[in-house]
C-alpha positions as CSV (number, residue, x, y, z in Angstrom):
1,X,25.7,-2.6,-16.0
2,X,24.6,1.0,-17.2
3,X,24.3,3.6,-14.2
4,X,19.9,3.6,-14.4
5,X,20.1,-0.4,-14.4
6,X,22.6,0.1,-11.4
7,X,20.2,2.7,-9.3
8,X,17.0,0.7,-10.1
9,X,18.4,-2.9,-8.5
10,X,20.4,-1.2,-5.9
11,X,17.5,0.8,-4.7
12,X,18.0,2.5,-0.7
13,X,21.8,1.9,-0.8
14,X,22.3,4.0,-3.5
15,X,19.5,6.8,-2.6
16,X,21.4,7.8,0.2
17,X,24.3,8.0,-1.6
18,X,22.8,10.1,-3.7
19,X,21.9,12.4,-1.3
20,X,25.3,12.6,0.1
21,X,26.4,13.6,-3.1
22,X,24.1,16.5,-3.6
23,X,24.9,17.6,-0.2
24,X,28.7,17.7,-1.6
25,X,27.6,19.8,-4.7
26,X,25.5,22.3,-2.6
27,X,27.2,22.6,0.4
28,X,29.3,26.0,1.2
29,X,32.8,26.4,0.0
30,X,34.6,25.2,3.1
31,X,32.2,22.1,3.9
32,X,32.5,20.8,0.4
33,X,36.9,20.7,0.4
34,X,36.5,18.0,3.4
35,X,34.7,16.2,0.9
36,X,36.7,13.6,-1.7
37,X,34.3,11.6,-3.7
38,X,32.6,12.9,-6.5
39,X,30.2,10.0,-7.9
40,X,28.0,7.5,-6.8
41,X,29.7,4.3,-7.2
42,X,29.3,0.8,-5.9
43,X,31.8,-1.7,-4.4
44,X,33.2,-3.7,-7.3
45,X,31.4,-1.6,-10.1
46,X,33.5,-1.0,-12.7
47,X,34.6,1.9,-13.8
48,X,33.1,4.0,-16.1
49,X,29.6,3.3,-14.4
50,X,29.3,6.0,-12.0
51,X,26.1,8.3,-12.0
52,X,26.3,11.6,-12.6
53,X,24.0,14.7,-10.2
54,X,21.8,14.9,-13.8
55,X,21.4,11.1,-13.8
56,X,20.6,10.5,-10.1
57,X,17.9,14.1,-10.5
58,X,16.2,12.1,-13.4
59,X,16.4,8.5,-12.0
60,X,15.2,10.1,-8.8
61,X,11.8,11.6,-10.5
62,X,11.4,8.6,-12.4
63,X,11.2,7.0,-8.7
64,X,8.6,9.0,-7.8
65,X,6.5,9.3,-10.8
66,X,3.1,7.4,-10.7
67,X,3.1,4.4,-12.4
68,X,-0.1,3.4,-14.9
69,X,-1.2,1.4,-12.8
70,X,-2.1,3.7,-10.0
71,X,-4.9,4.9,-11.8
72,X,-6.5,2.0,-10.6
73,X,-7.0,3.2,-7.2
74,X,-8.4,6.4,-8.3
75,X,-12.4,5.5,-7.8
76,X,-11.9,4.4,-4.2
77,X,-10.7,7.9,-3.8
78,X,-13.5,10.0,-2.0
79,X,-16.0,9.9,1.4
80,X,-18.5,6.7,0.9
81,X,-21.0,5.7,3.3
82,X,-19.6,2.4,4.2
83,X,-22.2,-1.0,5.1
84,X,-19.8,-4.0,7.2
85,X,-21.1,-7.2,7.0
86,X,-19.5,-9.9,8.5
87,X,-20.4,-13.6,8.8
88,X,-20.3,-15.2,12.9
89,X,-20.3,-18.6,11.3
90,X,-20.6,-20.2,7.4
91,X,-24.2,-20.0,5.9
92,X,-25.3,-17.8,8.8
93,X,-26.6,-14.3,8.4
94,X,-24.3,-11.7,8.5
95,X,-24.2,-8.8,11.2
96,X,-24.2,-5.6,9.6
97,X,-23.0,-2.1,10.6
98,X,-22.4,1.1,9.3
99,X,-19.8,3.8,9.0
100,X,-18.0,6.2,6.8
101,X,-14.7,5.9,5.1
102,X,-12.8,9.1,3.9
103,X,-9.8,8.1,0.9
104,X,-7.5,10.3,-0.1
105,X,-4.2,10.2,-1.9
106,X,-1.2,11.3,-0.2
107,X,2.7,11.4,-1.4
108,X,2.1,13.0,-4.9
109,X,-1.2,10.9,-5.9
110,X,1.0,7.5,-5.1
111,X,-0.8,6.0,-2.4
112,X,-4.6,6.2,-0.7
113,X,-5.1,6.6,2.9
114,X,-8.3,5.1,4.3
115,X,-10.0,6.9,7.5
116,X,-12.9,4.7,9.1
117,X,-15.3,6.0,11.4
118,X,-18.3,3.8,12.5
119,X,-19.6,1.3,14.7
120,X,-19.1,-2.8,14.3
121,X,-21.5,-5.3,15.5
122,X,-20.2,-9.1,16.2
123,X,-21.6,-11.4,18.4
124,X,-25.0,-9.6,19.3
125,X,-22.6,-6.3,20.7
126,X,-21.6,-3.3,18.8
127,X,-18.5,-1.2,19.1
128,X,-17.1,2.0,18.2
129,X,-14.9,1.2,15.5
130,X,-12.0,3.5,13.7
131,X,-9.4,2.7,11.4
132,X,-6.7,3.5,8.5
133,X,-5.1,1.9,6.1
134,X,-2.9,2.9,2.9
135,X,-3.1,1.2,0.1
136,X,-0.5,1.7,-2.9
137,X,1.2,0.3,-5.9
138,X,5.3,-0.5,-5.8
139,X,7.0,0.0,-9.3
140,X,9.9,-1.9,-8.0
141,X,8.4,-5.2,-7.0
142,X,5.2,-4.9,-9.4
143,X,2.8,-5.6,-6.4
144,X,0.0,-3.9,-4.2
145,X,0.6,-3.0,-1.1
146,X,-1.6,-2.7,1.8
147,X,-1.0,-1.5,5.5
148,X,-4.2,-1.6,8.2
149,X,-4.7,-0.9,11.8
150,X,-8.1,-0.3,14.0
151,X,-9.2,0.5,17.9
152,X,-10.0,-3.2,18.2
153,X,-6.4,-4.9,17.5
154,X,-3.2,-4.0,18.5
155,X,-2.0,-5.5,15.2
156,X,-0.6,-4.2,11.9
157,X,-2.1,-6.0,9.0
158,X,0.2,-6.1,5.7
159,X,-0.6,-8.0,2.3
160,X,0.4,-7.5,-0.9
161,X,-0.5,-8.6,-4.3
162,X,0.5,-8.9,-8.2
163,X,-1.5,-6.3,-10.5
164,X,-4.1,-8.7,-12.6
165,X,-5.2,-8.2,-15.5
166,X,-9.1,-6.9,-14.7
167,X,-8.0,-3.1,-13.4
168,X,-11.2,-3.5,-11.4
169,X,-10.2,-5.7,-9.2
170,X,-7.4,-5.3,-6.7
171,X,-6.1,-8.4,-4.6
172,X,-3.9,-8.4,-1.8
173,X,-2.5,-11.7,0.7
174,X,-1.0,-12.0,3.7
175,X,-1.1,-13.8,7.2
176,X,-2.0,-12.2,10.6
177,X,-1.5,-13.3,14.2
178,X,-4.6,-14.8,15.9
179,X,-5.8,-17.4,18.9
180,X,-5.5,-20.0,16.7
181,X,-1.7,-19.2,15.1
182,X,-1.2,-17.5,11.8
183,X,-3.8,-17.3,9.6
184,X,-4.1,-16.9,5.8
185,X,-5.8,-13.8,4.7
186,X,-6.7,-12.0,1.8
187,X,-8.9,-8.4,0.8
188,X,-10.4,-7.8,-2.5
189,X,-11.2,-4.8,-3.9
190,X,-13.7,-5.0,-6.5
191,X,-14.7,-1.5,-8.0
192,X,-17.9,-2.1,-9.6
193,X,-18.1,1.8,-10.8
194,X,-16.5,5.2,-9.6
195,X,-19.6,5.4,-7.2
196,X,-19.5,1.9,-5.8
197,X,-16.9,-0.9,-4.7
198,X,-16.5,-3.4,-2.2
199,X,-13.8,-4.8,-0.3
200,X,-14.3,-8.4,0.6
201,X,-12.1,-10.3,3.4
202,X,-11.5,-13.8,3.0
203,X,-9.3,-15.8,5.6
204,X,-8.4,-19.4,6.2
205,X,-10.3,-21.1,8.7
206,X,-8.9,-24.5,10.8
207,X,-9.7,-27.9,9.2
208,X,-10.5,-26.1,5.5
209,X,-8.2,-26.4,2.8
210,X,-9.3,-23.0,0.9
211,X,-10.1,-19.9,2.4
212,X,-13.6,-18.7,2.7
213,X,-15.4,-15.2,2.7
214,X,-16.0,-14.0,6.1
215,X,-17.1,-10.4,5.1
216,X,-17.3,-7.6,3.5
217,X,-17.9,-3.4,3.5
218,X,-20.2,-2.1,0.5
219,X,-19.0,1.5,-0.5
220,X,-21.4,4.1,-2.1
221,X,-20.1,7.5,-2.8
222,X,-21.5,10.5,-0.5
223,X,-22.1,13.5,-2.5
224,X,-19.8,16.3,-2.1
């Protein structure tokens, strides 16, 4: 196994070795003599494999280097007047409120944090409503990722999703905790243009055997 195919499947472990070993290279005179190893090397590797400061600099920009694929995230990047709908019960009419969602990238254009501010109506009541999420793409596993939490739960929402072929449409899964027992869930971004996409939620619902749409927030882009 060459030292790059090492650091890519070992991943954490070997990142903080790495670090140590810069530390070792940089540190003053009489830190650096208490110091013995010289390499990054795991258990059992064979010899010969180790990775040098040069290789673990590269590897380590490679790491952090946006992949293709976060282009893909670009147009939900900006402040959009946001519409909610969401469905009280299948074929009804959906109750609609408004807000406004600020996207930005953060960590070197590698992941977009979402900032909600608005109001949600369910049930015939409306609420404040605020919340952030990050979305991102992983080079390592090849998926989406998504993180959300709001004033009305006290629960962190994760999904994640393979990268599809149609780059205008971003699809992430997971399950969250509710009075029923897990539930199936699933948001899908669907960018229409740079000015306009919408995020649709669709979640499993008792006694069905697919899940179904149960809302969704249209985005149109504010001028700056």
């Amino acid at each position: 196994m060459s030292c790059r195919k090492m650091w890519m499947t070992a991943g954490c472990g070997v990142a903080l070795g790495a670090w140590a070993m810069f530390w070792m290279h940089h540190a003053p005179r009489g830190q650096q003599a208490r110091v013995v190893p010289v390499s990054v090397r795991q258990e059992g590797q064979p010899e010969g494999m180790e990775c040098t400061p040069d290789q673990i600099k590269q590897m380590l920009e490679e790491q952090g280097r946006p992949a293709p694929e976060h282009k893909n995230l670009q147009p939900l990047v900006g402040t959009f007047d946001a519409e909610m709908a969401f469905l009280i019960e299948p074929g009804g009419e959906p109750e609609v409120s408004k807000g406004v969602s600020r996207n930005k990238w953060i960590m070197g254009e590698k992941f977009v944090q979402m900032n909600f501010a608005g109001s949600m109506s369910m049930a015939g009541a409306e609420f404040p409503f605020t919340g952030m999420g990050i979305l991102g793409y992983d080079k390592m596993t090849g998926q989406y990722h998504m993180m959300w939490i709001d004033s009305l739960s006290t629960t962190m929402l994760t999904s994640t999703g393979k990268a599809g072929q149609n780059a205008k449409e971003i699809a992430v899964s997971g399950t969250a905790a509710s009075p029923v027992g897990q539930t199936e869930m699933k948001h899908v971004f669907k960018v229409e243009s740079n000015e306009k996409h919408v995020l649709e939620f669709w979640q499993g619902m008792p006694g069905q055997g697919e899940m179904m749409k149960v809302g969704w927030i249209t985005y149109t882009r504010k001028a700056d």
